[in-house]
C-alpha atoms as one frame of an Amber mdcrd trajectory, in Angstrom:
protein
 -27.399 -18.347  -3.414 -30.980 -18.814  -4.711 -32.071 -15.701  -6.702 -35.146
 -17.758  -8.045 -37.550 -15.831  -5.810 -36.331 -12.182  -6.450 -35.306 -12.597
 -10.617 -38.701 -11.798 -11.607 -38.557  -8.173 -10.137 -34.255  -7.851  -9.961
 -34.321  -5.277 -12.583 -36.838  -3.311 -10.591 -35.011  -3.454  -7.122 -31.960
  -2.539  -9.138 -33.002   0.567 -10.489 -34.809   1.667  -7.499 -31.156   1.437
  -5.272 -28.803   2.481  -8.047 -30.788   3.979 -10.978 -28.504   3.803 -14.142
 -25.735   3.139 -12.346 -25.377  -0.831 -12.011 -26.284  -0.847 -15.711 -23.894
   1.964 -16.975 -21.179   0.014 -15.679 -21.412  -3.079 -17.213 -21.523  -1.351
 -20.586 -18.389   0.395 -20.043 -15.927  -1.503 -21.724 -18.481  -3.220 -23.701
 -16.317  -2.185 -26.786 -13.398  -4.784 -25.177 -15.771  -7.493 -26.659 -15.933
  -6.680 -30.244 -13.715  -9.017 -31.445 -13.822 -11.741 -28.982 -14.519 -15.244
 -30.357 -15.271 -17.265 -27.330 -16.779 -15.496 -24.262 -17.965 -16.890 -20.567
 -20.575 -15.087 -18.950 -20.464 -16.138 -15.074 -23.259 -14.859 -13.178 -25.498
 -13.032 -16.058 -28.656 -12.472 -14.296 -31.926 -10.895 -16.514 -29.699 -10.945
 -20.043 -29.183  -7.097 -20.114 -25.489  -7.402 -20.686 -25.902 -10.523 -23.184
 -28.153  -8.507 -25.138 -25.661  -6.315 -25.954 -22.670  -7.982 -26.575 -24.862
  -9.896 -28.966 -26.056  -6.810 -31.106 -22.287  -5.749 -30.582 -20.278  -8.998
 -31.877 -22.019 -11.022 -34.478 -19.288 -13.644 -34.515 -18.295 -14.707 -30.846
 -19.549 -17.776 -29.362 -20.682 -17.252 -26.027 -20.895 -19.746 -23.079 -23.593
 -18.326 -20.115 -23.224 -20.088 -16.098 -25.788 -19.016 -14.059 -27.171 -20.927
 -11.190 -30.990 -19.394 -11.564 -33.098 -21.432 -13.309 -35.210 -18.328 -13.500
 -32.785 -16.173 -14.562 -31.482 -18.140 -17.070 -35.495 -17.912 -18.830 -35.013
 -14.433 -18.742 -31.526 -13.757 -20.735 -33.064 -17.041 -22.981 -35.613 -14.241
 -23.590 -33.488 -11.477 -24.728 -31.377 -13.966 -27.306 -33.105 -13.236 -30.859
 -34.498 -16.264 -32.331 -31.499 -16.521 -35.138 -28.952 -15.667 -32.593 -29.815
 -18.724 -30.383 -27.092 -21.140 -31.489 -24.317 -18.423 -30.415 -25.719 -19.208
 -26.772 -25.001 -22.050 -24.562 -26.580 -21.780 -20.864 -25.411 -23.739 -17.952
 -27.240 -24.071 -14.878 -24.520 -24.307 -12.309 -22.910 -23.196  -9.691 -19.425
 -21.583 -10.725 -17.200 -22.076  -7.399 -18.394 -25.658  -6.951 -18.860 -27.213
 -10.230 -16.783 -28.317 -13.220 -17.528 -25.488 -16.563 -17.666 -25.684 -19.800
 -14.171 -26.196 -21.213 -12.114 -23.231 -21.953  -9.769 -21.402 -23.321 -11.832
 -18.086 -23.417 -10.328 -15.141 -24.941 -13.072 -12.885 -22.398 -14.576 -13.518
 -19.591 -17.150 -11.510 -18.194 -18.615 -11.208 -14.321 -20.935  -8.361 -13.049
 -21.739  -7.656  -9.336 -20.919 -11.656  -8.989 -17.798 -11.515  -7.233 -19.625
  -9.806  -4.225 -22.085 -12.710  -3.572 -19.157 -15.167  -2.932 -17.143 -16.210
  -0.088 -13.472 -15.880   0.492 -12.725 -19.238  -0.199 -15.941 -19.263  -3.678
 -14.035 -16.316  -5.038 -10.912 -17.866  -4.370 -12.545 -21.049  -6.277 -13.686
 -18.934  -8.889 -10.724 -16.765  -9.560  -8.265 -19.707  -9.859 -10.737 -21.696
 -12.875 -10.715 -18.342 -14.621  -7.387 -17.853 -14.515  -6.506 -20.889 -15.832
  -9.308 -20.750 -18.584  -8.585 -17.472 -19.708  -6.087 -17.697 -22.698  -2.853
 -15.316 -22.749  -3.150 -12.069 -23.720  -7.599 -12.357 -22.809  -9.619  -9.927
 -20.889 -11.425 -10.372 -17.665 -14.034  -7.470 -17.797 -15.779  -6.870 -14.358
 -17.947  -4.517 -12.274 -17.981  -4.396  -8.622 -18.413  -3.163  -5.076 -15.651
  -1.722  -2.946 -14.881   0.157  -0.188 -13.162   3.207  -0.759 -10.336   3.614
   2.036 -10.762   7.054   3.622 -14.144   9.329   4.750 -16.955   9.737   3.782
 -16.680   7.761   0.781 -15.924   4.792   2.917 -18.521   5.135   5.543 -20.948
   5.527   2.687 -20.126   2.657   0.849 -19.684   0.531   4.279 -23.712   1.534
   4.996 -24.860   0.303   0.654 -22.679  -3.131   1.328 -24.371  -3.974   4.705
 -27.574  -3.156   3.518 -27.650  -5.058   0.920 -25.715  -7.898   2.552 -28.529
  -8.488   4.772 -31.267  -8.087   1.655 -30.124 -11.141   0.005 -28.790 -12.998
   2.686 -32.889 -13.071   3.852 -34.266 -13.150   0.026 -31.535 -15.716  -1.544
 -29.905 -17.120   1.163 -26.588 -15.527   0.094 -23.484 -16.538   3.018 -21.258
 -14.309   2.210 -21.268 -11.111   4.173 -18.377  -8.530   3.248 -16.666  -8.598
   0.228 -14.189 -10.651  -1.006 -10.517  -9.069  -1.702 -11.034  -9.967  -5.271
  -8.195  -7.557  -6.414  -5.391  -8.870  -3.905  -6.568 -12.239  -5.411  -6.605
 -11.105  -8.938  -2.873  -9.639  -8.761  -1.449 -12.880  -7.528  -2.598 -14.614
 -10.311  -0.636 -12.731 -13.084  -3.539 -10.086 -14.227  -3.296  -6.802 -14.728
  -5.733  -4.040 -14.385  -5.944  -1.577 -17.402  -8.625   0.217 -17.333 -11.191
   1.624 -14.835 -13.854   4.059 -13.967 -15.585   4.412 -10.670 -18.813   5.811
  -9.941 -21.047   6.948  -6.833 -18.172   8.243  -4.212 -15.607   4.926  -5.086
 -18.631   2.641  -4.252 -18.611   1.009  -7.898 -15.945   0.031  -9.972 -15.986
  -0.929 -13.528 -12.959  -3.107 -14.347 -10.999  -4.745 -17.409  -8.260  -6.977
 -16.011  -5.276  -8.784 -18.785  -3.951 -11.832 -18.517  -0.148 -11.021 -19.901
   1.175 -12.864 -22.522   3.465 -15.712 -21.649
């Protein structure tokens, strides 16, 4: 996926599908970061998120992979000048290329599991597991499909929709979501928390990594 072409006006498109909504949910368990120390951001997009795990943890050192180039010039953007050495950005792609070593005590992905394959998310899932120390937080937002009525032919229309939107502007392959919970649960996490917003389309996560 190349979201070059569409990062300039992503916020835009954003609001105009989902208002609020995209953004109130990866600020709700924004307080899970407080006292992290070393945080991986896969997937960041504009900075939005960034921005405020900055102004909410002075301490943490936080590691950004992104595979925009554009993107990654706008979160530079919403880094303040003195915060700047906190931040490490890596162009890359996260289910094909070797990170940043670990161990991260949270690790963060919004509306990123969606653009992946079965076998990317499978990719990704396993080097997060691994680099996620016991006891750390994975804290995620994301699509799903909600099992029964009109709650699931709702959120079936949204996900094909937008399937085909950024399989034509970024050249996205994957075209239904990935069972990223199924995948999560066999590798030892844990959800603990979540809240789900517009009819079970959107699901705002924190997953644990037990102790161990």
């Amino acid at each position: 996926m190349n979201a070059d072409g569409i990062a300039a006006s992503y916020r835009w498109l954003e609001y105009a599908a989902f208002g609020r909504t995209l953004e109130r949910a990866r600020f709700d368990f924004l307080d899970h970061a407080r006292d992290a120390r070393r945080v991986l951001i896969l997937g960041e997009g504009d900075g939005r998120f960034l921005a405020r795990l900055l102004e909410l943890n002075r301490d943490a050192c936080i590691t950004v992979v992104e595979s925009s180039s554009r993107m990654i010039e706008l979160a530079r953007r919403q880094v303040p000048f003195g915060e700047r050495t906190r931040v490490e950005f890596h162009r890359l792609d996260a289910a094909r290329q070797l990170w940043p070593e670990g161990p991260f005590d949270l690790v963060v992905t919004h509306f990123f599991l969606d653009i992946l394959t079965v076998r990317e998310a499978e990719a990704v899932i396993d080097k997060v597991s691994a680099a996620l120390m016991p006891g750390g937080a994975w804290m995620l937002s994301e699509f799903q499909v909600p099992n029964h009525g009109v709650a699931r032919l709702h959120a079936g229309l949204w996900l094909a929709a937008m399937y085909a939107f950024f399989s034509l502007t970024t050249g996205v392959e994957a075209s239904r979501l990935p069972p990223y919970r199924d995948m999560l649960e066999r590798r030892g996490l844990t959800e603990t928390e979540h809240r789900e917003r517009r009819w079970g389309l959107i699901r705002s996560q924190v997953w644990r990594k037990l102790p161990g």
